[in-house]
Every structure is written in structure tokens, then in C-alpha cells.
N, C-alpha and C positions, 0 to 999 in steps of 0.2 A: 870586521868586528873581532872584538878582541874575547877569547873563550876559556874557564879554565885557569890554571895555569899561567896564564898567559898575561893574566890581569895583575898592574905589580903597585895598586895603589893600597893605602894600605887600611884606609876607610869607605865604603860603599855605601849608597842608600841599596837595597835589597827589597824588590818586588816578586812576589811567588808566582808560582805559574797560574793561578786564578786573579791576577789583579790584583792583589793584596798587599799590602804595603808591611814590609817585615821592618822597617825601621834601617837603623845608621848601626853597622857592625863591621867589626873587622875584616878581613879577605879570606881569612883563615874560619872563621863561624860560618863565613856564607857559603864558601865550599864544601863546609863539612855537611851543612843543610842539605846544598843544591843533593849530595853525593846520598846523603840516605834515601833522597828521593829519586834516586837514580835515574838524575836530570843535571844540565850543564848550569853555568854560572857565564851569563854572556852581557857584557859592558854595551849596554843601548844608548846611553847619554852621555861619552867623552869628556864633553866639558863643562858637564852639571859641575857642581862643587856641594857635596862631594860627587863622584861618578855614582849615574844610576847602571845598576845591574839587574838583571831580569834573569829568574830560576826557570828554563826550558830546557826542551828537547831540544838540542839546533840543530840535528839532522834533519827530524821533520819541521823544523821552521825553515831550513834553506833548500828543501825540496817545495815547498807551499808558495814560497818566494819565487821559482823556477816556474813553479805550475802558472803563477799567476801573469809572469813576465812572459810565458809562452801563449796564453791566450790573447792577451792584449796583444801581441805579435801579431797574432792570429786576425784580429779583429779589425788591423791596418789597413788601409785600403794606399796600393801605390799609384799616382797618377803620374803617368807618361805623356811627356811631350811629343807628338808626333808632326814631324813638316812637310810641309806639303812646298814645292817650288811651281810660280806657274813663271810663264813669260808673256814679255807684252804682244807677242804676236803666238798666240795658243790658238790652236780651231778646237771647233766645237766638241769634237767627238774626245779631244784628251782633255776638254775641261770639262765635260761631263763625266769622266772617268775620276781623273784627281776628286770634282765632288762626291762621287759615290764612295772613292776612298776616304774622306771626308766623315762622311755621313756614317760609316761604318768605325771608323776611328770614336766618333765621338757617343757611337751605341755601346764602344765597348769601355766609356770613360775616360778614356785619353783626351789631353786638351789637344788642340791643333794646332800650330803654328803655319800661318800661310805668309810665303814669300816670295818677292819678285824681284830677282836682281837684274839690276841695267845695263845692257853691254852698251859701250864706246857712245855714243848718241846719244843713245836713248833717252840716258838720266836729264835729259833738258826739255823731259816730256813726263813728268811723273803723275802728270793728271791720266795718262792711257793704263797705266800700271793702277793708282788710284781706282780707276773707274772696273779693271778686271775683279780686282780684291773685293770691292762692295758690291758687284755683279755677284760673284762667289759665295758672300757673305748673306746676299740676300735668297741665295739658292737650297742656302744650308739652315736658314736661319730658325727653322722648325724644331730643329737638335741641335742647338748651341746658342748661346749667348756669347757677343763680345768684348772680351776682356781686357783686352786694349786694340782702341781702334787705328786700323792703318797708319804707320809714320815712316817715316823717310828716314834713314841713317845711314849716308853714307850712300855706297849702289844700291842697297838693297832697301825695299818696302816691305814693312812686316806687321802684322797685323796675330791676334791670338785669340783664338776661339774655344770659351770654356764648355764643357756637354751642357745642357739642361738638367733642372736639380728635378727628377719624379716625384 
């Protein structure tokens, strides 16, 4: 934004700092205005014809800006992909582990991704991988929803698990 000085056109429309419509004056009345009021002259509409200008503070208009840009920051929520790999021959005890990582993943809002890659073989069997996944899926399925169901690409089977919405 262009402040001041700065502004090299040489008609403005001119809004006060209450909203106010001061009308179409030169660059030179409106600074002298902004200046008694000891407030800035700051170019809001570029490519109005003529350029609109607005009489403020812009220190405290580009701290207000700041404040408001850091709360919506604030308010973000990031969700993390977290993967989980199983394989077609897993026993019991480290697929009950992977779901409890699982199930923990997805209390803390992270989506899951579960995958199963084929070694050498295997991939001529992708109903055993298949059948682990919806085994898995069906184990978790109290805290997540799924987001895209099991598909084959390539070695790898992958399947993604979003949390549940409370």
C-alpha cells in the first residue's frame, strides 16, 4: 500500500477516517487534511479511477492487520498424515500394536495412511494384503472413517483413514 508521499497521482477520491466521503481533491488538500489530523493518507483502491484514499493511522491499521492475521494462524488446525506399513504375513501381536498406533494417531487427529507393500510374489496375491487392510480397518473403525478405500498401485496397497468428526 502505497502511504503519504508516496501517492504520485494527482486526483484522489478521499474517505476520512469515520467513513466519510470527503469527495475528489487533489493529492496535495488531501495530505494537508490527512496532516492536520495527524493521520496518514493511504491509497486502498489502486485502480478505482480516480484512486480511493482513506485518512488513517497505518501504524495502527498494520498492527490490527498483524493481530488479526496471527489469531487466524492461531485458529489453524494442521493435519498430519501419519503411515502405518503392515505386511502380508504380520502376526498378531504387531498388528495389534500398529492398531493401537492407529487408534492413537487418529485421537490426536492425524489421518492415517495404511500400507502394504509386496515383495517379489506376493503382489500376485493382493486379495491377502486386501483382506489385512479391511481386517485393520474394521478394528479401528470406531475412530476413523475411510477416506479412500484400499487400492493397489503399483507394490504397494494403500488405503487412508480420516479421525471421526465429535
Amino acid at each position: 500500500m502505497l502511504i503519504n508521499e508516496q501517492i504520485r497521482d494527482k486526483e484522489v477520491r478521499v474517505i476520512d477516517e469515520n467513513g466519510v466521503q470527503l469527495g475528489i481533491m487533489s493529492i496535495k488538500e488531501a495530505l494537508r487534511i490527512a496532516e492536520e489530523k495527524k493521520l496518514d493518507l493511504v491509497k486502498i483502491a489502486p485502480h478505482a479511477n480516480p484512486p480511493v484514499c482513506k485518512i488513517m493511522d497505518y501504524g495502527k491499521y498494520k498492527f490490527e492487520l498483524a493481530k488479526k492475521e496471527k489469531e487466524a494462524k492461531k485458529n489453524q488446525k494442521v493435519i498430519n498424515v501419519k503411515e502405518i506399513r503392515l505386511t502380508t504375513t504380520i502376526e498378531e501381536h504387531d498388528f495389534n500394536v500398529k492398531v493401537k498406533n492407529a487408534i492413537r494417531f487418529l485421537q490426536d487427529g492425524d489421518k492415517v495412511k495404511v500400507s502394504i507393500r509386496f515383495r517379489g510374489r506376493e503382489v500376485l496375491h493382493p486379495e491377502i494384503g486386501e483382506e489385512i487392510i479391511n481386517k485393520f480397518i474394521e478394528k479401528i473403525k470406531e475412530y476413523g472413517v475411510v477416506e479412500k478405500k484400499p487400492k493397489l498401485d503399483g507394490k504397494n496397497l494403500t488405503a487412508i483413514i480420516a479421525p471421526k468428526q465429535q
